[in-house]
Residue frames relative to the residue before (quaternion, step in Angstrom):
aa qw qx qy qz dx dy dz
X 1.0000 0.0000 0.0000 0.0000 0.00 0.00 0.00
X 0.3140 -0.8043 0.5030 -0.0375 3.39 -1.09 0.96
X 0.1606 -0.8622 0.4795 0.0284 3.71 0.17 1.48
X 0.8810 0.1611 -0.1004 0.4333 3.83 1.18 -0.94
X 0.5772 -0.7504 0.1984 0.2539 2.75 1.63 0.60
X 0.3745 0.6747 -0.4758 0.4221 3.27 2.07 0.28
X 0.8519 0.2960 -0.2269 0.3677 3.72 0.20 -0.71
X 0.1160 0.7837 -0.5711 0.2148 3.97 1.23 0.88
X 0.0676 -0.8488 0.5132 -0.1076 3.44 -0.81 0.96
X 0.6917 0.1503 0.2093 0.6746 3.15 1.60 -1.22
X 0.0169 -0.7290 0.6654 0.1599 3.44 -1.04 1.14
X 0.5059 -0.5780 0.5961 0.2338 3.53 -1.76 -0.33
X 0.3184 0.8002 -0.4575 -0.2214 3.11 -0.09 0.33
X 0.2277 -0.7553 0.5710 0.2272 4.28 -0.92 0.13
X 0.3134 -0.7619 0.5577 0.1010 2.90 -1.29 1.26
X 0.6161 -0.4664 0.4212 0.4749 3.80 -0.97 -0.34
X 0.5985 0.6363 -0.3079 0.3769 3.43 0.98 -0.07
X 0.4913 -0.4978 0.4467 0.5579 3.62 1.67 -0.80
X 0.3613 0.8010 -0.3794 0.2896 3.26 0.86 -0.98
X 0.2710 0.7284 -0.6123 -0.1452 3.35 -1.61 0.19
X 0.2556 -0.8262 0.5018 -0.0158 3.87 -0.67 0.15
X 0.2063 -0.8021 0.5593 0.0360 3.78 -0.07 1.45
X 0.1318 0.7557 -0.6300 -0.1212 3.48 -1.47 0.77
X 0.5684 -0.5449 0.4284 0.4434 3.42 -1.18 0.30
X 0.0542 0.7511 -0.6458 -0.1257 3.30 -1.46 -0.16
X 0.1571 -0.7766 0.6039 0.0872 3.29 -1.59 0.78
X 0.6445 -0.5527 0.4243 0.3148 3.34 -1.05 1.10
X 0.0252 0.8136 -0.5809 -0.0048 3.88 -0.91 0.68
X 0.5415 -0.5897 0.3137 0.5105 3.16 1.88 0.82
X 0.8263 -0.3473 0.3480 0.2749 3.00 -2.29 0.24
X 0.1855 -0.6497 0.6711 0.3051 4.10 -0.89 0.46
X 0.6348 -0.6371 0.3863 0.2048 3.16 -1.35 1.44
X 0.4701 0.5887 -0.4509 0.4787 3.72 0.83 -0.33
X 0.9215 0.2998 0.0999 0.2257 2.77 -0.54 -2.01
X 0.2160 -0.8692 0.3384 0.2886 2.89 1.74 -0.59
X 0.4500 0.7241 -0.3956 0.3415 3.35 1.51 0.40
X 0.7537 -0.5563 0.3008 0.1787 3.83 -1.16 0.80
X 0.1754 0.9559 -0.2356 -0.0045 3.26 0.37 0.67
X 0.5021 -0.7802 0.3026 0.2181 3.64 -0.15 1.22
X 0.0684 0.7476 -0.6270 -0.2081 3.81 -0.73 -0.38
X 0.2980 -0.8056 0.4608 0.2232 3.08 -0.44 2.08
X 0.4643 -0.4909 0.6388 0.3680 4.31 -1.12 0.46
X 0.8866 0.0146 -0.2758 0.3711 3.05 -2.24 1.28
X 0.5401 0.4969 -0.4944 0.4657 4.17 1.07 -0.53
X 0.1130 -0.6683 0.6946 0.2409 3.43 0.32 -1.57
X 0.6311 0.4683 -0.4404 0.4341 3.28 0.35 1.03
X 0.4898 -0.5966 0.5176 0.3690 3.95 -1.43 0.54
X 0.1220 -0.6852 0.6987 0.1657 3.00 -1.73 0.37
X 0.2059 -0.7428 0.6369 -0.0146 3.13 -1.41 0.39
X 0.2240 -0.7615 0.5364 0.2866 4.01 0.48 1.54
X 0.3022 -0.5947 0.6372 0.3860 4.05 -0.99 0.56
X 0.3742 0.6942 -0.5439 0.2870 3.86 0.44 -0.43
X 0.7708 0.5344 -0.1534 0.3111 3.41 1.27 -1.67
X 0.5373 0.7524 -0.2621 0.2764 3.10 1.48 -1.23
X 0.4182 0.7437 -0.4076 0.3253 3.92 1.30 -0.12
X 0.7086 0.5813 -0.0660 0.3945 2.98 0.98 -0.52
X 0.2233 0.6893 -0.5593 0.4028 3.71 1.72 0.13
X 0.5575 -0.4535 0.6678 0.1937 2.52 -2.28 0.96
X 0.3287 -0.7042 0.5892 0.2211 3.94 -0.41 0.86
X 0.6329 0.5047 -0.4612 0.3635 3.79 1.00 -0.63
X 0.3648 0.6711 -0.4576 0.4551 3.98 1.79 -0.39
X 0.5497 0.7337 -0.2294 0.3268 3.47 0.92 -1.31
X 0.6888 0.5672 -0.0794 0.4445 2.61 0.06 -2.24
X 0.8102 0.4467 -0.1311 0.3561 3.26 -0.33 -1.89
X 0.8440 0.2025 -0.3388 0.3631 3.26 0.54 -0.71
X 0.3224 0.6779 -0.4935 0.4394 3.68 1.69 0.56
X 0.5683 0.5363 -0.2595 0.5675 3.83 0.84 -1.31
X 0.7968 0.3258 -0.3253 0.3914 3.91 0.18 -0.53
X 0.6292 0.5394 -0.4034 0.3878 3.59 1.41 -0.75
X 0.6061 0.6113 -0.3654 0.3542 3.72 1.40 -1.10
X 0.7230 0.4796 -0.2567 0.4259 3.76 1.18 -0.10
X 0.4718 0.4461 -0.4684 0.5991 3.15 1.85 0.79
X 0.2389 -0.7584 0.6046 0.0462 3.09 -1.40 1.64
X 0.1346 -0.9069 0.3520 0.1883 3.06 -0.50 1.56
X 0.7208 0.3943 -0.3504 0.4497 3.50 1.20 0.23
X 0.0133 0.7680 -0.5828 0.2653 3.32 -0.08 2.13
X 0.5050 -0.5189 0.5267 0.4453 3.52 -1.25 -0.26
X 0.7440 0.5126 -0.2813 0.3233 3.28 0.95 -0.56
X 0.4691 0.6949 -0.2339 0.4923 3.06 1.95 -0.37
X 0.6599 0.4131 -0.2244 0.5862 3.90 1.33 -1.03
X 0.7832 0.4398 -0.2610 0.3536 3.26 0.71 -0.16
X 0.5343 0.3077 -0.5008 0.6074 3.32 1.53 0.27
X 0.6096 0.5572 -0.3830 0.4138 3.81 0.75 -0.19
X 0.4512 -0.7170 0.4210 0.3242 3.45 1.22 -0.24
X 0.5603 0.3917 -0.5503 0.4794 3.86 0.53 0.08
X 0.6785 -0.5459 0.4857 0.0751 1.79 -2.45 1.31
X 0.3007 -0.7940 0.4376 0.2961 3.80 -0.64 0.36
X 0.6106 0.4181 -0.4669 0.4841 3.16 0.75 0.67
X 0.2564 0.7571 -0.5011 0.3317 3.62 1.44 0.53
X 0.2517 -0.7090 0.6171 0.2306 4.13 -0.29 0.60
X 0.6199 0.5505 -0.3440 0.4409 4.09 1.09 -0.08
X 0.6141 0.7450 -0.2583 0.0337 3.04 0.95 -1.11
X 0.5241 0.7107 -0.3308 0.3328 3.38 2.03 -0.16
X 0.5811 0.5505 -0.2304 0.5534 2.71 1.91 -1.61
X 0.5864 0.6467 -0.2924 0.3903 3.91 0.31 -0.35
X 0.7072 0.3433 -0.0418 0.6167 3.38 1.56 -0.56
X 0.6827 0.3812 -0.4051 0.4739 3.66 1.12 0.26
């Protein structure tokens, strides 16, 4: 069993079937964001990433990208129009929350 995820070697996966199914994995170092361990699973060709691990975000990731959504204005003309309502729609506020 694996608590920090430093010594992953091998996943499990389980399917809806009962099923289960072992791959290797090799470490491919830290993803630069998050700084969180990351795995390349053998024969998938894909990354993993144990969610067990994910406690650990930087909260300022958080933060920052809360501070960037509050400066999207969502009730614009320009906003109904990549959204596709009409502006003479009498709904259109409710349509956008």
């Amino acid at each position: 069993f694996v608590v920090d995820g430093s010594d992953i070697d091998t996943i499990m996966l389980h399917f809806e079937d009962g099923s289960q199914k072992r791959y290797k994995v090799t470490s491919t170092g830290k993803f630069s964001i998050t700084n969180l361990p990351e795995y390349q699973v053998e024969d998938l060709n894909v990354v993993y990433t144990s969610e067990h691990i994910v406690h650990p975000l930087d909260s300022s990731l958080i933060n920052n990208l809360v501070e960037e959504l509050k400066k999207v204005e969502l009730y614009t003309e320009s906003t109904y129009q990549v959204l596709g309502i009409d502006k003479d729609n009498a709904n259109k506020l409710n349509r956008t929350k």
